[in-house]
N, C-alpha and C positions, 0 to 999 in steps of 0.2 A: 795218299792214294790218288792216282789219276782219274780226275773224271771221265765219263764217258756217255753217248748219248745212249739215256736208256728209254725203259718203259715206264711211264707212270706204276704200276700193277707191280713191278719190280719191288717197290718201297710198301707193299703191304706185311710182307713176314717178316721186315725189317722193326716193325713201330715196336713189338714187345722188347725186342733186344735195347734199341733208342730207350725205351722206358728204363732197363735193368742198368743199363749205363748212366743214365739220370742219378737215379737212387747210390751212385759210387761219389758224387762229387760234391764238392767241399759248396758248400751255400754261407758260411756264417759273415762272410764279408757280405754277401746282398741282404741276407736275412739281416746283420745289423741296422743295414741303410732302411732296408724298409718298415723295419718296427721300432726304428729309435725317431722321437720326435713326431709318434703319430698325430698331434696337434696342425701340421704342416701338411695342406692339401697337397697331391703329390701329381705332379702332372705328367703322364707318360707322353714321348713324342717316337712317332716311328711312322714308317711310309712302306704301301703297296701289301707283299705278304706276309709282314710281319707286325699287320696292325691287332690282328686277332691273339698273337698272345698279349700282346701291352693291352688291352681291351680286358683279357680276363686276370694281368696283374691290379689293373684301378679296380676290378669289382673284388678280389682280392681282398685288395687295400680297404676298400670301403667297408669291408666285412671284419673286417682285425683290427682297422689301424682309426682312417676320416675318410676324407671325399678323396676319392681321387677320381681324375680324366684323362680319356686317352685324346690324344689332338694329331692332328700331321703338320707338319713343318709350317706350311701356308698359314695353319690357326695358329700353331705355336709366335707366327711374326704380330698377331694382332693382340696379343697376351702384353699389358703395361711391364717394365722394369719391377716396380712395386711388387705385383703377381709372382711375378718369377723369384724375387728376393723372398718373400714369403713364402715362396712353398718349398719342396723338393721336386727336382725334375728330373726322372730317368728318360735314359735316351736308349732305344734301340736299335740296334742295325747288324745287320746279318755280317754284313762285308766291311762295313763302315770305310767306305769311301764314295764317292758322290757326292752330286751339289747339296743333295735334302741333308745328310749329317754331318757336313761341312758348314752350314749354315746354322743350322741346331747347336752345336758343339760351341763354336765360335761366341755368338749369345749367350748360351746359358755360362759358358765357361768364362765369360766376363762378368755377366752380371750377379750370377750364385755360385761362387767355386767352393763353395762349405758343400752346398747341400746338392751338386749335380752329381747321377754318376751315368757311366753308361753300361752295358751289356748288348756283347758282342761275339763273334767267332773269332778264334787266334787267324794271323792272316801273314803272310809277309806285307801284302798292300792294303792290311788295314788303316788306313788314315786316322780312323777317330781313335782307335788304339795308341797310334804314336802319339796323337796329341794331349790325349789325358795324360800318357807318363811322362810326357814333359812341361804338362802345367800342373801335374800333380794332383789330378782329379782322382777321384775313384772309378777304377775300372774293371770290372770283374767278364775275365774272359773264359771262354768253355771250349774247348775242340772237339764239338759233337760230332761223331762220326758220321759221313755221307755214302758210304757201301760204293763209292764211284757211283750213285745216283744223282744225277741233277739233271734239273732241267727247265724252261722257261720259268718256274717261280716256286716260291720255297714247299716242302713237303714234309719231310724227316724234322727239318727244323724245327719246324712251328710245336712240334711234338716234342722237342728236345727243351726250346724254353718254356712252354705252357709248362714242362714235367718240373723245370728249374724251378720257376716260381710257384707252384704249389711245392715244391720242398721249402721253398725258402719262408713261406710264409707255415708251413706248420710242424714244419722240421720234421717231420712224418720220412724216415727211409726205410721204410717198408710198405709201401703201398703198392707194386707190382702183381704179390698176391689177392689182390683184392678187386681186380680185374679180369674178365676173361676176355683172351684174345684169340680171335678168329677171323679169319679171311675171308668166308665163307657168305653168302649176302643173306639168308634164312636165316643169321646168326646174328644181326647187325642193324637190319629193318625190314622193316614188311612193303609192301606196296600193294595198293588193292584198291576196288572203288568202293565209295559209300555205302553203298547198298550193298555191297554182298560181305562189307564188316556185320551188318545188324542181321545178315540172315545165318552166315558162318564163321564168324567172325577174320578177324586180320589175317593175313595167310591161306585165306579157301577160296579164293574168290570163285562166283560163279560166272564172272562176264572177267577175260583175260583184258588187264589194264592195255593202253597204249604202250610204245616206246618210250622211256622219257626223250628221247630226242625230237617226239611230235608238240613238246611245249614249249616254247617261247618267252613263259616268264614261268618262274616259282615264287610261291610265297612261304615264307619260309618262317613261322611261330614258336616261339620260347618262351622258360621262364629266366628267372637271373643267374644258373648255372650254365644254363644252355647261349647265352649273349655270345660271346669268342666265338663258340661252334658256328651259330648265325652268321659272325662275318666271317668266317674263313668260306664257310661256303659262300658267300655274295661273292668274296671276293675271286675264287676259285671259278664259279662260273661265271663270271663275268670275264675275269683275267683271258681264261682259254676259249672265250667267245662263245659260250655255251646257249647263255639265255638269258635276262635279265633278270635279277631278282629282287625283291620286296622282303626286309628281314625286319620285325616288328613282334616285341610281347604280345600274349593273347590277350590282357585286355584293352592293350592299345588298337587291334584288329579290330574289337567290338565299336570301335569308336570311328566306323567311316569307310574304312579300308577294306571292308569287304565289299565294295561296289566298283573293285577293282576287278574280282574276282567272278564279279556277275554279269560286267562286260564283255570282261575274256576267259566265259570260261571255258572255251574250246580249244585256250592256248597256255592254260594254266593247271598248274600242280600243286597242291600245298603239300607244305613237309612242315610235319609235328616232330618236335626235340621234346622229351618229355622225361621228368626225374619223377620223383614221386609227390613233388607235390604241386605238377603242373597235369597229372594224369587224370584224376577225377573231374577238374574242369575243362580241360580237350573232351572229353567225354560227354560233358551234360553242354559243354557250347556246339562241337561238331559232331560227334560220331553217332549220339542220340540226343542230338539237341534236337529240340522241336518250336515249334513257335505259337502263334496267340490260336484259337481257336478257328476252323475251317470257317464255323458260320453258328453265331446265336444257338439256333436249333438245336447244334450236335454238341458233340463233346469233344468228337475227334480234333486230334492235333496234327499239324503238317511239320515235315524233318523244315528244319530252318536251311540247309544246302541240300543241292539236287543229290539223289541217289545216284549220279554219275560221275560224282566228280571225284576225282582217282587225291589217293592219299598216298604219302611216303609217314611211318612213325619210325624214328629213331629212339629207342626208348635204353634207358639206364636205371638201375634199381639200387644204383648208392642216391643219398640223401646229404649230400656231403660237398665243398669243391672240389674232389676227386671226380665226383662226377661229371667235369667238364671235361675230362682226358679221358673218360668212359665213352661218350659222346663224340667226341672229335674223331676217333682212331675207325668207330662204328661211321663216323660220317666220311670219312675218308675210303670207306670201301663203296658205297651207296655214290660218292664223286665218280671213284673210279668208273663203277658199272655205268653209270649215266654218260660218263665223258666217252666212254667208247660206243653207248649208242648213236650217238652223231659222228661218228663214221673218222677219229683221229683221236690220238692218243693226245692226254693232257700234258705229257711232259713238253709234246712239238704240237703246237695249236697252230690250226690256219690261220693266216693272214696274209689273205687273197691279195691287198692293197701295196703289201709289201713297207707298211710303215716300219720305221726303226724305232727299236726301241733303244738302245743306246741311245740316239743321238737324242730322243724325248727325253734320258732319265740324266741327260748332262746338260740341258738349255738352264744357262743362270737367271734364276727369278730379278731382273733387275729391279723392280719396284720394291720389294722386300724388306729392306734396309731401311726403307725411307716409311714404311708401315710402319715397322715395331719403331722408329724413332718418333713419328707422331703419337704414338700411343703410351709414352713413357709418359 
């Protein structure tokens, strides 16, 4: 089908169908690669918007199999020979052609051609595709459908492989029932400030939040199903020039990071990603956390953050990795609404300066070669 230029908003009552279509495809070729030899750390390598599903196939991995790490090209060149013959390296890429999995491919496909494979979209100009079947790597391709949706950076996708490799690691084809899907933003997250969760809770607010288009950075806290979600949104708002964001577990926040947030908090949002077993402590850290005593005399305790400071929760009620694809499709409605309050659709994002992005995503790293060579 031909693309065409759409609306970001277009790809929302798209994701259940992308999910039903998931659940139809053959996985036992990647399910083999990734659960044979779980002894072998597995290093996923991919670039831009497709780091957040390779992100939630190593936590995955690390959950079924051993360690695995997600890397981008650049880390992938400082990784020894040794490294890469020792482990398993999946490569991902949407398009597969460009410098970043030109250069991936090439490396690993010399130095571990047992144990590389890649995962990619059918393509005529897929490059990394032709080159696996003619060095005879493993290659397992998917022709996720795009509805003629595209636009500056992946959407449908990310939803299409996150869906792959949660099939492939629990062979589970029936998980679409288990899901509820809505477009709808009451159904997906709440947004509200501090203080009027503890009077009416989430949803009632009695002082109407800002815009999100009036913040400047988000900080954006999870536990280890909610990671992927975390970087798709960094990356999403960052990619379409949103706003910068800060994505860090909640007890890594407790460690420092919150004097980000007390600097700017005039320019700041947090967003809680919450499964059930990151719910009780967002709760006793944020929403009625409190801190040491006002003063000797009393007893009273003061909220540890101001009663002003506006919250996004995306919250999921599976206990499960399914619950990162619960997560993700709910944080892709809560993008959407945000990307349109600063005044331009995500598919076509400003860029006032006019930089190219072609011509960034094809400059050859010439140092690169001469990295991973000192490194072996």
């Amino acid at each position: 089908m031909k693309t065409r230029k759409a609306q970001f908003r277009e790809t929302l009552p798209k994701m259940q169908e992308i999910m039903k279509w998931t659940e139809k495809q053959d996985i036992s070729g990647l399910r083999g690669f990734l659960l044979t030899e779980g002894s072998r750390p597995l290093i996923g390598v991919s670039s831009g918007g497709a780091s957040s599903p390779l992100v939630y196939a190593c936590m995955l991995y690390g959950t079924y199999q051993g360690l695995g790490r997600a890397v981008t090209p650049l880390t992938f060149s400082f990784l020894s020979d040794a490294t890469l013959r020792n482990s398993k390296i999946l490569i991902l890429s949407n398009s597969g052609h460009g410098v970043d999995p030109d250069y991936t491919s090439r490396r690993a496909f010399k130095t571990n051609p047992e144990w590389t494979a890649c995962l990619t979209k059918t393509g005529e100009n897929n490059d990394l595709m032709k080159r696996a079947e003619k060095e005879g790597i493993q290659c397992f391709t998917y022709d996720w459908p795009e509805y003629g949706l595209k636009g500056f950076v992946s959407a449908l996708s990310n939803i299409a492989t996150m869906a792959l490799f949660y099939k492939a690691f629990t062979n589970d084809a029936d998980f679409c029932s288990r899901i509820g899907f809505s477009i709808e933003p009451e159904d997906n997250y709440s947004y509200y400030l501090l203080g009027d969760f503890n009077v009416k809770g989430a949803g009632a607010s009695v002082s109407k939040p800002k815009p999100f288009s009036a913040y400047k950075h988000y900080i954006v806290l999870y536990g280890g199903y909610g990671e992927a979600v975390a970087t798709d949104i960094e990356t999403k708002f960052v990619e379409y020039g949103y706003a910068s964001v800060q994505a860090c577990d909640y007890r890594n926040f407790c460690h420092g990071r919150f004097i980000f947030e007390s600097n700017n908090f005039d320019d700041t949002c947090i967003v809680l990603l919450r499964t059930p077993r990151e719910r009780q402590f967002s709760e006793d850290l944020i929403i009625h956390g409190h801190g040491i005593p006002q003063a000797k005399a009393t007893s009273g305790y003061h909220l540890l953050f101001p009663e002003d400071m506006p919250i996004v929760t995306i919250d999921t009620d599976l206990d499960e990795p399914l619950a990162a694809l619960d997560l993700e499709m709910k944080a892709q409605v809560f993008f959407t609404d945000a990307g349109e309050s600063y005044g331009y659709d995500p598919f076509n994002p400003n860029n006032p300066k006019n930089i190219d992005k072609r011509a960034l995503r094809s400059k050859p790293f010439k140092g690169i070669g001469k990295i991973a060579l000192n490194n072996r």
